[in-house]
C-alpha positions in Angstrom: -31.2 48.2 -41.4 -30.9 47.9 -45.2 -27.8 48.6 -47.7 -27.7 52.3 -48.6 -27.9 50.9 -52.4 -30.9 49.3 -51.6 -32.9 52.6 -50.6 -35.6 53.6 -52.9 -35.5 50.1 -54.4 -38.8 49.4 -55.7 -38.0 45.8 -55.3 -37.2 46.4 -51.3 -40.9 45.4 -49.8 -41.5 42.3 -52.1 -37.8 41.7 -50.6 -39.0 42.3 -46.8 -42.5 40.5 -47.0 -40.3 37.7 -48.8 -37.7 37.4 -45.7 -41.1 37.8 -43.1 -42.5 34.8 -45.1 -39.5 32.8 -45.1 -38.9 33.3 -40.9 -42.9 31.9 -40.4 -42.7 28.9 -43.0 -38.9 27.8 -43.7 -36.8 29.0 -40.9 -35.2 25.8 -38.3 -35.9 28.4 -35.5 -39.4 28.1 -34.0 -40.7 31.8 -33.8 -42.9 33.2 -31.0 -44.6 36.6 -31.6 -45.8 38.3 -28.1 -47.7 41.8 -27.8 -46.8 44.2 -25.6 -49.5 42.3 -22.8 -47.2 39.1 -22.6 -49.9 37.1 -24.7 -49.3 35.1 -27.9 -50.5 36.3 -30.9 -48.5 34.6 -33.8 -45.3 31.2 -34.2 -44.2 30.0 -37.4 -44.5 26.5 -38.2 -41.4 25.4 -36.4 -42.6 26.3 -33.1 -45.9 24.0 -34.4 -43.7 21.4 -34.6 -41.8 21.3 -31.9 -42.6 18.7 -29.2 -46.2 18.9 -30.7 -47.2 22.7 -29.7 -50.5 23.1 -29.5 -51.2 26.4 -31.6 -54.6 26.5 -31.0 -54.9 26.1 -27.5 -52.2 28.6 -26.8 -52.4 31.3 -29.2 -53.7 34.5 -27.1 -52.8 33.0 -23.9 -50.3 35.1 -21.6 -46.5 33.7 -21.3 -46.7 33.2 -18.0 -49.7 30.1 -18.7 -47.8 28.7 -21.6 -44.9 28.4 -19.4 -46.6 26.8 -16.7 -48.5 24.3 -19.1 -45.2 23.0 -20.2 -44.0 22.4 -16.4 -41.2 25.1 -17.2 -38.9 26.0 -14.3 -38.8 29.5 -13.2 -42.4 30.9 -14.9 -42.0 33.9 -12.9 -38.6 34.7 -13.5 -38.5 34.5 -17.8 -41.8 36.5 -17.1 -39.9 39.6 -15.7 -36.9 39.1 -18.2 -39.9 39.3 -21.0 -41.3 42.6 -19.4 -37.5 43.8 -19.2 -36.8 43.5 -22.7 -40.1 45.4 -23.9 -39.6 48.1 -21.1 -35.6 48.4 -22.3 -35.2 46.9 -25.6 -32.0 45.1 -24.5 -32.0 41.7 -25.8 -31.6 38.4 -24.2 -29.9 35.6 -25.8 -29.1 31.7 -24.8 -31.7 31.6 -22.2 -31.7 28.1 -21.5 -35.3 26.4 -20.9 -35.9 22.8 -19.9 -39.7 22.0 -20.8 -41.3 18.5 -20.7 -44.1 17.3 -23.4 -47.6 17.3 -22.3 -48.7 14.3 -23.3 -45.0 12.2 -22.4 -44.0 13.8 -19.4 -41.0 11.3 -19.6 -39.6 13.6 -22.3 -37.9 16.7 -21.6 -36.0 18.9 -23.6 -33.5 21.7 -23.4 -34.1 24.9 -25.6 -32.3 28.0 -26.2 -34.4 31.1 -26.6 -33.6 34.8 -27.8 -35.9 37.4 -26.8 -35.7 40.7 -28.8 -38.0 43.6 -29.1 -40.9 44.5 -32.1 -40.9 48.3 -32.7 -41.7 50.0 -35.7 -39.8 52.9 -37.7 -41.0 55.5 -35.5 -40.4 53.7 -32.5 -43.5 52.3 -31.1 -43.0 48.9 -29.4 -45.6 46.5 -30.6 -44.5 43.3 -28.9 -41.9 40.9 -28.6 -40.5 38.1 -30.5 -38.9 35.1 -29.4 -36.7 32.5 -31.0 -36.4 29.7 -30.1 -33.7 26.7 -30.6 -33.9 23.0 -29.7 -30.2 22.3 -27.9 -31.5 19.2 -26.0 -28.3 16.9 -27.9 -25.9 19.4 -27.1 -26.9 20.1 -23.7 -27.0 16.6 -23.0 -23.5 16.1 -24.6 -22.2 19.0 -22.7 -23.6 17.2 -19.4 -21.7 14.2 -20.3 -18.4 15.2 -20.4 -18.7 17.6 -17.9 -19.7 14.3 -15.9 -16.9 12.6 -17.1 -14.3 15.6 -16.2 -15.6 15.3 -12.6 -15.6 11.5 -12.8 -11.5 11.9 -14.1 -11.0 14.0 -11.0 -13.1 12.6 -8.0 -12.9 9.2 -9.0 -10.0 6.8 -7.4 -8.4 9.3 -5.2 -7.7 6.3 -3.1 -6.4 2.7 -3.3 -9.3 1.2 -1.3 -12.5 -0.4 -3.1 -15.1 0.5 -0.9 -14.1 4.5 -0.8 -13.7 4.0 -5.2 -17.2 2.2 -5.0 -18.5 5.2 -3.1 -17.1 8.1 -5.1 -18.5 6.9 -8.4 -22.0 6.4 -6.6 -22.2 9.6 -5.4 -21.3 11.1 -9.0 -23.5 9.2 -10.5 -27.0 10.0 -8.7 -28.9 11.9 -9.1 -27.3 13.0 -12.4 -27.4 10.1 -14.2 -29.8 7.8 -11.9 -31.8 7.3 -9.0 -30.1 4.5 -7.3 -26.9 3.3 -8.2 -25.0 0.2 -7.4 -21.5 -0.8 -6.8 -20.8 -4.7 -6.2 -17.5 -6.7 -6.6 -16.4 -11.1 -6.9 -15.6 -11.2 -3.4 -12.4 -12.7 -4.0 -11.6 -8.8 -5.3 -11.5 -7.7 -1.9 -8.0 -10.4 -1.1 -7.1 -9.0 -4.0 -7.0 -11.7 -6.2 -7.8 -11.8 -9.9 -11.0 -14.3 -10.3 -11.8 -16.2 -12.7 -14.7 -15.3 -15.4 -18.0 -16.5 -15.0 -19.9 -19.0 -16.9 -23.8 -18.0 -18.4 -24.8 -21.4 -16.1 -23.3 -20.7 -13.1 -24.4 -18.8 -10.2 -22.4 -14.9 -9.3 -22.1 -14.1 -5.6 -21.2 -10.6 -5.5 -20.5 -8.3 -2.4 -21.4 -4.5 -2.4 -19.4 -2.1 -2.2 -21.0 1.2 -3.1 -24.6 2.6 -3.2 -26.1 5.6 -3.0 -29.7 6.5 -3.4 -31.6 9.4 -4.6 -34.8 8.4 -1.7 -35.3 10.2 1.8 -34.8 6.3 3.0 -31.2 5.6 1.7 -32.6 2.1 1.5 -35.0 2.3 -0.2 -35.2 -1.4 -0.9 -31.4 -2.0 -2.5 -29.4 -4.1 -0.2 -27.0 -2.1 1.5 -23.1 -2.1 1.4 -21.6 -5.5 3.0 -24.3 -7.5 1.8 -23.6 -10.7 -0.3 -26.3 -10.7 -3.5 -26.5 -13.8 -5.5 -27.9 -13.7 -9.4 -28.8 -17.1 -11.1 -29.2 -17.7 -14.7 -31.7 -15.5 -16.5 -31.0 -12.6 -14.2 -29.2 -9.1 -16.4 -26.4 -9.4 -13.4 -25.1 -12.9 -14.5 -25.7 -12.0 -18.1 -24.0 -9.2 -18.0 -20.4 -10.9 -15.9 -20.6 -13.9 -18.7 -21.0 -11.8 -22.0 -18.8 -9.3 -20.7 -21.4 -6.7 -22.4 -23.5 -4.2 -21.1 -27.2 -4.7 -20.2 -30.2 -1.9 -20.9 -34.0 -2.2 -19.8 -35.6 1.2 -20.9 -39.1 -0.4 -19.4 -39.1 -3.4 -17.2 -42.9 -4.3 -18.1 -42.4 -4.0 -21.5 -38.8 -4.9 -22.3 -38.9 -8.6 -20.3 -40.4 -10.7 -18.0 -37.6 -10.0 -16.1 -37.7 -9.0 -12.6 -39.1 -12.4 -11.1 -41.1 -11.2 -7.8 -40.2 -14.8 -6.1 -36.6 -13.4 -5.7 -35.6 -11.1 -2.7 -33.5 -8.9 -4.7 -36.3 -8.3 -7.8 -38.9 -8.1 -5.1 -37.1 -4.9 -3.6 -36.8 -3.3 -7.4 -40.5 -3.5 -7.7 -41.1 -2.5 -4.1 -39.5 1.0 -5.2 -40.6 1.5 -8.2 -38.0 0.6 -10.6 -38.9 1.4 -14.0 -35.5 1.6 -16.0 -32.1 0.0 -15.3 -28.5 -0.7 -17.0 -26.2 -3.3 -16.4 -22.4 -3.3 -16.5 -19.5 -5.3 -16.2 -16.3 -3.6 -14.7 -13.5 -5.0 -16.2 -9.7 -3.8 -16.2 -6.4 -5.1 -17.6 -8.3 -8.4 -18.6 -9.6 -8.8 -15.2 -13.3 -9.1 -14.5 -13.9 -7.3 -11.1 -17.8 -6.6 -10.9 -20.9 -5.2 -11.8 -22.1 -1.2 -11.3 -25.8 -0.9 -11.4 -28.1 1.9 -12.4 -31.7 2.4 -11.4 -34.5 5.0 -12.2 -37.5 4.8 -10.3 -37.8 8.9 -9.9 -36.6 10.3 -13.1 -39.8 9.0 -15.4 -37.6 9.6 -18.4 -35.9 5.6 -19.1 -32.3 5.2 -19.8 -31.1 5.1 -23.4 -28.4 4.0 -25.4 -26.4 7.4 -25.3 -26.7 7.5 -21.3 -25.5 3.2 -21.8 -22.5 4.5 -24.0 -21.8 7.1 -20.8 -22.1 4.4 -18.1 -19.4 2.8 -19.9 -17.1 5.3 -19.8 -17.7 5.9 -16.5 -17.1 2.5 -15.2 -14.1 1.8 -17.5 -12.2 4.8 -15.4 -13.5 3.6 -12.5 -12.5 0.0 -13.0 -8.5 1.2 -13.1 -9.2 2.5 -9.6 -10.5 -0.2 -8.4 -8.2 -2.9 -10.2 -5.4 -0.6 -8.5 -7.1 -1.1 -5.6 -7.3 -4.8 -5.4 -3.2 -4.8 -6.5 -2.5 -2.2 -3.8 -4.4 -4.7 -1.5 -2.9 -8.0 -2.6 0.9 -6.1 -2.4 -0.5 -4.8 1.5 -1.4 -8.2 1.9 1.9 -10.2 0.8 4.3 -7.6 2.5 2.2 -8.0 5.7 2.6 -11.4 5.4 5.8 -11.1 4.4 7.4 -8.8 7.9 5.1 -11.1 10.1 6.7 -14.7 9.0 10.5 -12.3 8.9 10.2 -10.5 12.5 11.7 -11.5 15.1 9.6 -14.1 16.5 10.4 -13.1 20.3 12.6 -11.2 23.0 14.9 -13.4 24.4 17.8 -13.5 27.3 20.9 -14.6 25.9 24.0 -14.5 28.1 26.0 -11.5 25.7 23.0 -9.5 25.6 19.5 -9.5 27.2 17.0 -7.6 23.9 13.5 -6.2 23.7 11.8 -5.0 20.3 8.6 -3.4 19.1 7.3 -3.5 15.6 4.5 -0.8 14.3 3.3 -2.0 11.0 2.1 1.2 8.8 1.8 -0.5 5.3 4.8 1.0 4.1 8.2 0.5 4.1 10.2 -3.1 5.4 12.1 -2.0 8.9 13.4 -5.2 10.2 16.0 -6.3 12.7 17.7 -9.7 13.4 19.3 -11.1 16.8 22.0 -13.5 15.7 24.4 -16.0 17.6 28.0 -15.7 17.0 30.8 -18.0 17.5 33.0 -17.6 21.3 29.7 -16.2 22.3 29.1 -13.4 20.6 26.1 -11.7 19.1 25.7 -10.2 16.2 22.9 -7.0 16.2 21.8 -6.3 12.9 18.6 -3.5 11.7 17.9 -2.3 8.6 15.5 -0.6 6.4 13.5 -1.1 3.2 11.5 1.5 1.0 9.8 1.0 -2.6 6.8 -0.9 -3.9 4.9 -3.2 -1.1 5.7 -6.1 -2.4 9.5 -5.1 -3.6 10.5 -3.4 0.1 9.1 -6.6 1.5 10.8 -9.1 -1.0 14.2 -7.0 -0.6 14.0 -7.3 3.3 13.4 -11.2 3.5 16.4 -11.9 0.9 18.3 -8.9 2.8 18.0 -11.1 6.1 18.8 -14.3 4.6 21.6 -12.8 3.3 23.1 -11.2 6.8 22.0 -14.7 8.3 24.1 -16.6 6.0 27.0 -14.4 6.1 27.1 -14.1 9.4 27.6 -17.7 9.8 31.3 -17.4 7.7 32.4 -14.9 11.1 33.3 -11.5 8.7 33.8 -8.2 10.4 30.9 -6.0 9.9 32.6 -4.1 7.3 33.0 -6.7 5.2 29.7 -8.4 5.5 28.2 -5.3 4.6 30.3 -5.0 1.0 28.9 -8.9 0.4 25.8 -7.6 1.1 26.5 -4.8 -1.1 27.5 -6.8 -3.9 24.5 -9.1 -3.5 22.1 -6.7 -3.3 23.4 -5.3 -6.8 22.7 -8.5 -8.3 19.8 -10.7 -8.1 17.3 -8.4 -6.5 17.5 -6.1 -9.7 17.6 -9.3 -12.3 14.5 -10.8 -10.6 12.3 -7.8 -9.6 9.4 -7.3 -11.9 9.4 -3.2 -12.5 6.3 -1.5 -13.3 5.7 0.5 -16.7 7.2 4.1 -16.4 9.5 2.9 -13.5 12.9 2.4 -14.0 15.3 -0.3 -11.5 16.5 2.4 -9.2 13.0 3.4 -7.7 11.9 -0.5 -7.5 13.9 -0.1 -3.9 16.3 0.6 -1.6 17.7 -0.2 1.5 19.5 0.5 4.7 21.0 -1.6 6.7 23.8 -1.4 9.8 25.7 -4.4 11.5 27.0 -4.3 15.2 29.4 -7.4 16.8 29.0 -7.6 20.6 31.8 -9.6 22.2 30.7 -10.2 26.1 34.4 -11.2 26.7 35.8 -8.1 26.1 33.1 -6.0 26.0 34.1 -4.6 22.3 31.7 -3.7 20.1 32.2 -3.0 16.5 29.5 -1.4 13.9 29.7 -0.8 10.4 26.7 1.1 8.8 25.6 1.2 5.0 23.5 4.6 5.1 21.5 3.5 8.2 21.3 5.9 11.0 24.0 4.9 14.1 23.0 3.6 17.1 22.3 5.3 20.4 24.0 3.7 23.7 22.3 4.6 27.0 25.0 4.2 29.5 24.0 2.7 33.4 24.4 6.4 34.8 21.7 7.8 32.5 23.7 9.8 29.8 23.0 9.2 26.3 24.7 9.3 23.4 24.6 8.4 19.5 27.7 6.0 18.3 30.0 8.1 15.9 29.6 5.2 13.1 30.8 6.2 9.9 28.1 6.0 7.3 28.9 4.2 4.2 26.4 4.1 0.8 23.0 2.1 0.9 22.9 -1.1 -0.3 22.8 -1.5 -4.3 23.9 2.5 -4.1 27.4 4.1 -4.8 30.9 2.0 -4.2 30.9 -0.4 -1.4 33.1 0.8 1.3 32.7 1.0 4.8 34.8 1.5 7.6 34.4 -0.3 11.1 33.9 2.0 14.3 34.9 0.1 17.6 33.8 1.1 21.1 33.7 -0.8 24.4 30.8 -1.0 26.4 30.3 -1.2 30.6 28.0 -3.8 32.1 24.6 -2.4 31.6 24.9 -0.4 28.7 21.6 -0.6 26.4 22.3 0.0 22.6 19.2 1.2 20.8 19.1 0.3 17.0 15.7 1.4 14.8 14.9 3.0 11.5 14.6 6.4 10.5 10.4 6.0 11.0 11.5 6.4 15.1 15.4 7.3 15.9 17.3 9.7 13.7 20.6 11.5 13.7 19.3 14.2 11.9 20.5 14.1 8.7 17.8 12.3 6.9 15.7 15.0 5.2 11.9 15.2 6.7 12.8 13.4 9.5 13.5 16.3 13.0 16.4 14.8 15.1 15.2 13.3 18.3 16.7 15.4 21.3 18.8 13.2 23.5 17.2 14.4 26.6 13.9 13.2 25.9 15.4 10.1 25.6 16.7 10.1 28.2 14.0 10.7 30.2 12.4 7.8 29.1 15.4 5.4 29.6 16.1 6.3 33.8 12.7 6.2 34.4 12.3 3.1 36.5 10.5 -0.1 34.0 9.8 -3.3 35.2 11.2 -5.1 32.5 13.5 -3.9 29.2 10.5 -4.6 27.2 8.5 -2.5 29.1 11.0 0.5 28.1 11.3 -0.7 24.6 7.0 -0.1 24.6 7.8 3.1 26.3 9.9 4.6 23.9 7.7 3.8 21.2 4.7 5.2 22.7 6.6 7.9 23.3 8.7 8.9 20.4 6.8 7.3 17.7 4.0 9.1 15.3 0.4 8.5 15.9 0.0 7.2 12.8 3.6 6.3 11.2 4.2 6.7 7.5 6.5 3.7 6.7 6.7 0.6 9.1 8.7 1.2 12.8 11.1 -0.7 14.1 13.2 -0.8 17.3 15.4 -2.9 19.2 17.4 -2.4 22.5 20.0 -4.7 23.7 21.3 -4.3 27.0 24.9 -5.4 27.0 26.3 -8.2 29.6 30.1 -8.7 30.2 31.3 -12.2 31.4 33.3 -12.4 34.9 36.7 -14.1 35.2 35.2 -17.3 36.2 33.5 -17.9 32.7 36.6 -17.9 30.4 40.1 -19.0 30.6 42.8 -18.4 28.3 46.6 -19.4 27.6 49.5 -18.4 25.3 51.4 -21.3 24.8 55.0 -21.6 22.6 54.5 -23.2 19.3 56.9 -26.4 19.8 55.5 -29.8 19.7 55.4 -30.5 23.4 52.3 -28.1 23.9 49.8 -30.3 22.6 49.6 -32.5 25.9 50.2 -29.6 28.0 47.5 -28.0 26.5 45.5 -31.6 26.7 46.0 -30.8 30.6 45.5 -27.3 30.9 41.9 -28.0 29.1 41.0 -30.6 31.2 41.9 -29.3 34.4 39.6 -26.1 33.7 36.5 -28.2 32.4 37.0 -30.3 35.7 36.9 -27.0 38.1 34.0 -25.7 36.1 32.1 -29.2 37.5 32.1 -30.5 33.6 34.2 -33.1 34.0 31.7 -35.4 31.1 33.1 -33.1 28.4 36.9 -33.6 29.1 37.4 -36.5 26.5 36.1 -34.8 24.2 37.6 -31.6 24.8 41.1 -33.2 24.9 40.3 -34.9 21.7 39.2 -31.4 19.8 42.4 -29.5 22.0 44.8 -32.1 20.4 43.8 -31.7 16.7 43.6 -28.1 16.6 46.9 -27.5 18.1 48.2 -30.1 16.1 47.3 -28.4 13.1 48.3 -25.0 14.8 51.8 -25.9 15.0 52.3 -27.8 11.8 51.6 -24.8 10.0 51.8 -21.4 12.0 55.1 -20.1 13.6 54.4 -17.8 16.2 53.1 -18.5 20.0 49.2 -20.3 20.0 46.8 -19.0 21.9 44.4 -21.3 23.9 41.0 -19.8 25.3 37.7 -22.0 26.7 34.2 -20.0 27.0 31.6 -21.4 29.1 28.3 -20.4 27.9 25.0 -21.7 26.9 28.0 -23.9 24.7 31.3 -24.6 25.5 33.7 -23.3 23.1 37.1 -24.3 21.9 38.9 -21.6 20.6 42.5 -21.5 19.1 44.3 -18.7 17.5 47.4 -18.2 15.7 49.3 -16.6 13.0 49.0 -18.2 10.1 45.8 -17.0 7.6 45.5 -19.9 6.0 42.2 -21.6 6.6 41.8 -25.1 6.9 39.2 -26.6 5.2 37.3 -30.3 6.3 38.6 -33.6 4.6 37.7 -37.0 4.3 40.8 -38.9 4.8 40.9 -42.5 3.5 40.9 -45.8 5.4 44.7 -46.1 4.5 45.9 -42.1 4.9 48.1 -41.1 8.2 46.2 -37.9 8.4 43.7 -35.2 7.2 41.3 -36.1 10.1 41.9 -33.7 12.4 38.8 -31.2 11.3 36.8 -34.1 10.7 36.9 -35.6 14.0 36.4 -32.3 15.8 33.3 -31.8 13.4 31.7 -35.3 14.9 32.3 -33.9 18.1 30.4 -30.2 17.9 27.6 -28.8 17.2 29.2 -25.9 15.1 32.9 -25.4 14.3 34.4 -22.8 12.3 37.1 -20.1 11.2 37.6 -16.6 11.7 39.6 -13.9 10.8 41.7 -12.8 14.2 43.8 -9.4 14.7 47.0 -11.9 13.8 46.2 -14.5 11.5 43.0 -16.7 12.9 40.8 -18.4 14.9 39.5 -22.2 14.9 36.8 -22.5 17.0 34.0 -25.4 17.7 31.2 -25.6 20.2 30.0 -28.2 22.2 26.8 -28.6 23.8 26.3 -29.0 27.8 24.9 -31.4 28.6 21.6 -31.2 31.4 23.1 -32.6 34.4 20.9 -35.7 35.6 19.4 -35.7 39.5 20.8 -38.4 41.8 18.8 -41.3 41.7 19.4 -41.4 45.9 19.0 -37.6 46.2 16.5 -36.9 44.1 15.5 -33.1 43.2 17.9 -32.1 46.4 21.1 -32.5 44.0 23.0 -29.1 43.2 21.8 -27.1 40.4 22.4 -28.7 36.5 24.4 -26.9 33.9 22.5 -25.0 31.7 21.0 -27.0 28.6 22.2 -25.9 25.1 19.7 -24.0 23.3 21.1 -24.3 20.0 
């Protein structure tokens, strides 16, 4: 169409033949001029030049053989969108066209054609015209970051190596290679950070991802498992000590390199290889392996952009994997980590008789801790950890070590729980390493609640810091959860908790776990579990307690557990009449040897008459001290348990503490003596001021050398 003020211009067909010239000799755009049979009849000398068209041999041919000589896909269907245009006259623009050169096959480009319709003024079509655009940069520019878009999103959607290894493989071929290689130090898969390599030395490398283009997914790569080694001279070795990538565009041409003597070279040339790049995989300073590209079908070689794209590739990939081999090393550690802090069996003590089951998940630190108590009690203590591996497993082995230790000073529950409190507020949080982007209060948290058995009386008392409470099973069947009043977490909120007491028959079984099995119902995502179930599994008959503790779990617990699950049942023992002896004596000077006499008396009735000095000895000094400096009545008990135990209580709330007198002092003996003549002695806090206690152990009893084995039965041996 031309300007209205350009009608009539004399000048106008110098201006047209001027603009035809200009399209056939000047214009970027190669030119194809079809007539209305499909044949070529005219191009301009950009179509000459580009990718050496041969004008002479194609001029007059029909469009359907010039596509076909230039291995063009689809000749039939641009054929039909040419007859289209000349039986419509609708244009057709950005048709793209890959085409390879007839004398390099290994060359291909990408064009973009226009096809438009020749008619003159009175509307006779005379042919068409096509231009045509070379777009192979852009298209292959376009294909690279579309490549690295899906490589962003399907790349290290896991933390394991092999599944990374396989998900960059399978992008990678056969868009960018043939055959592609993923292979790792081996020490990568502990998780540990090796060293680099030396130029001199010799790489071992296991893989861990490969995927081939070939029918036969072999196809004479070693497969994934295998070990590979690479000595000097080899790309692989080069590539791990230079920390640079490697590119052979032609391996006859490029190097001597591959060597036919070595298995690995021998299987390259077995399939063909032609063309293959090199790279290191490398993240946060840590050298982790190699990824390996190979062309043996594609006969176009690698070049520098498709190097500079490998790069890129493995650089994302390398994160994944590097957060793979720390996820491992953290699975690892914290595995360790609850194996060497579980409790290492089920034992039979005399307060309670316990079963447990542990179901690692990865996740999480449940644990749970059996631990004696003085005058024969037994402290039950389970608790729960959540965080980073590592962290939750740290935080649960300085958690127990913590409830171990206090334990040992004879706190209520209550209290032991706010020393926890305070401990865990302190130098968990100054020595935990936090991550970048994660701030101390996600590092972790924990659970944890604290139960007292006393097989005396029976009483138990249980003070919880945000752990679920306890469910007792009594000997009739009926089940029940504890009313426990739940105080903050650890390292969360004010520290106060409150102590629930309850007594508990003969035969009761207290179940303690973490929210992963039993729960009250309050934690969120995590269904209460309906008492009659339990139930069910409780009265049905079980050979052993362990055998209902395995029960239970198999029962109640997930197929496959998100966070670690931990239980442990306790069933409860009370001691008979015959075990214990107690007496509330005045507080006057003359008790001491009545008490002396009382004490020995008792142990001689009980058949221990080799402990009675010694008894006598540890009776006289802790009454002594009892009524120097309480006011109110004593009280005197004995326990006879795996231990025999001393205990003496009064009013008073001062604690003594151990002295060493000097050779010329008249006292401050008293604790020291009694401390030579025990295993464990102690002090603890008592309804009305407090309790002294010490332990002795009982002895084996030793057969009669006339007798032999038919003597009576010996005392039980002191397992402490």
């Amino acid at each position: 169409m031309s300007s209205p003020h350009h009608q009539g211009d004399p000048h106008r067909n110098r201006l047209d033949d001027a603009v035809l010239a200009a399209l056939f000799s000047q214009s970027p755009v190669g030119l194809h001029v079809l007539d209305t049979q499909l044949r070529l009849v005219r191009v301009n000398a950009a179509a000459r030049l580009m990718r050496d068209f041969p004008v002479d041999q194609m001029v007059g041919r029909p469009l359907l053989d010039i596509l076909n000589a230039f291995d063009i896909a689809r000749p039939r269907f641009i054929e039909r969108t040419a007859r289209k245009v000349l039986e419509t006259g609708d244009p057709v623009r950005d048709l793209h066209l890959y085409l390879r050169n007839r004398r390099d096959p290994a060359v291909e480009a990408v064009v973009s054609a226009a096809c438009f319709r020749l008619q003159d003024p009175d509307g006779t079509v005379l042919g068409l015209a096509v231009a045509i655009t070379d777009i192979t940069a852009r298209a292959r520019a376009d294909a690279r970051l579309r490549l690295l878009n899906r490589a962003a999103m399907n790349v290290g959607t896991t933390l394991d190596i092999f599944r990374t290894a396989e998900e960059l493989c399978d992008l990678a071929v056969p868009e960018l290679a043939d055959s592609m290689t993923v292979d790792v130090i081996d020490s990568v898969l502990r998780g540990e950070a090796p060293a680099p390599l030396a130029a001199t030395e010799t790489a071992s490398l296991r893989r861990v991802g490969f995927r081939s283009a070939a029918d036969d997914p072999h196809h004479g790569l070693a497969m994934v498992g295998e070990v590979g080694t690479h000595p000097f001279g080899t790309p692989y070795l080069r590539a791990l000590s230079d920390l640079a990538p490697v590119l052979f565009r032609n391996l006859d041409e490029d190097t001597d390199w591959p060597d036919p003597a070595r298995k690995l070279d021998a299987r390259l040339l077995a399939a063909g290889v032609h063309s293959v790049m090199v790279t290191p995989m490398r993240a946060r300073g840590v050298v982790l392996g190699l990824a390996c590209l190979y062309r043996w079908r594609n006969p176009t070689p690698f070049d520098r952009d498709d190097l500079a794209l490998l790069e890129l590739l493995t650089s994302r990939a390398a994160l994944s994997l590097d957060n793979a081999r720390v996820y491992s090393r953290e699975r690892s550690v914290a595995r360790v980590l609850r194996r060497e802090l579980r409790q290492p069996e089920a034992a039979v003590r005399s307060a309670v008789e316990t079963a447990h089951a542990y179901v690692p998940a990865g996740a999480g630190g449940g644990w749970f801790d059996i631990l004696p108590l003085s005058g024969a009690r037994v402290a039950l203590v389970v608790g729960d950890t959540s965080g980073r591996q590592i962290s939750a497993a740290a935080a649960m082995g300085q958690l127990r070590a913590a409830v171990a230790a206090l334990s040992d000073l004879d706190l209520s529950p209550d209290e032991i729980l706010a020393r926890l409190h305070d401990l865990a507020s302190r130098p968990l949080r100054e020595t935990e390493a936090v991550p970048p982007g994660e701030t101390l209060d996600h590092v972790w948290s924990a659970t944890c609640l604290y139960a007292a058995y006393d097989p005396v009386t029976g009483n138990c008392t249980i003070s919880s810091a945000g752990h679920p409470p306890p469910v007792v099973v009594h000997a009739n069947g009926e089940a029940e959860f504890l009313d426990v009043p739940t105080g903050p977490p650890l390292d969360q909120g004010i520290a106060r908790y409150t102590v629930a007491e309850r007594t508990l028959p003969e035969g009761s079984i207290l179940l303690l776990s973490n929210t992963a099995l039993l729960n009250t119902g309050q934690a969120p995502g995590h269904p209460r579990v309906p008492l009659d179930r339990l139930r069910g599994l409780t009265t049905t008959a079980h050979a052993s307690l362990q055998d209902m503790c395995d029960a239970i779990v198999d029962a109640l617990a997930p197929e496959q557990p998100s966070r670690d699950v931990a239980l442990l049942l306790a069933r409860t023992h009370t001691f008979d009449a015959g075990r214990t002896a107690s007496w509330r004596l005045p507080n006057t000077p003359e008790v001491v040897s009545q008490a002396r006499k009382l004490a020995i008396t008792q142990l001689t009735d009980w058949g221990m008459s080799g402990l009675t000095d010694g008894t006598a000895l540890i009776v006289s000094e802790l009454l002594t001290n009892a009524v120097r400096y309480a006011d109110g009545p004593i009280e005197l008990r004995l326990i006879r348990d795996q231990a025999l135990t001393c205990e003496v209580t009064d009013d008073s709330s001062t604690a003594p503490h151990l002295r060493r007198a000097d050779d010329t002092d008249e006292g401050g003996r008293g604790l020291y003596i009694t401390a030579q003549l025990t295993d464990r002695w102690g002090v603890r806090p008592a309804p009305r001021g407090k309790t002294i206690w010490a332990e002795q152990p009982i002895p084996t009893t030793a057969p009669d050398p006339v007798q032999g084995d038919s003597a009576g039965p010996s005392e039980p041996v002191c397992g402490r």
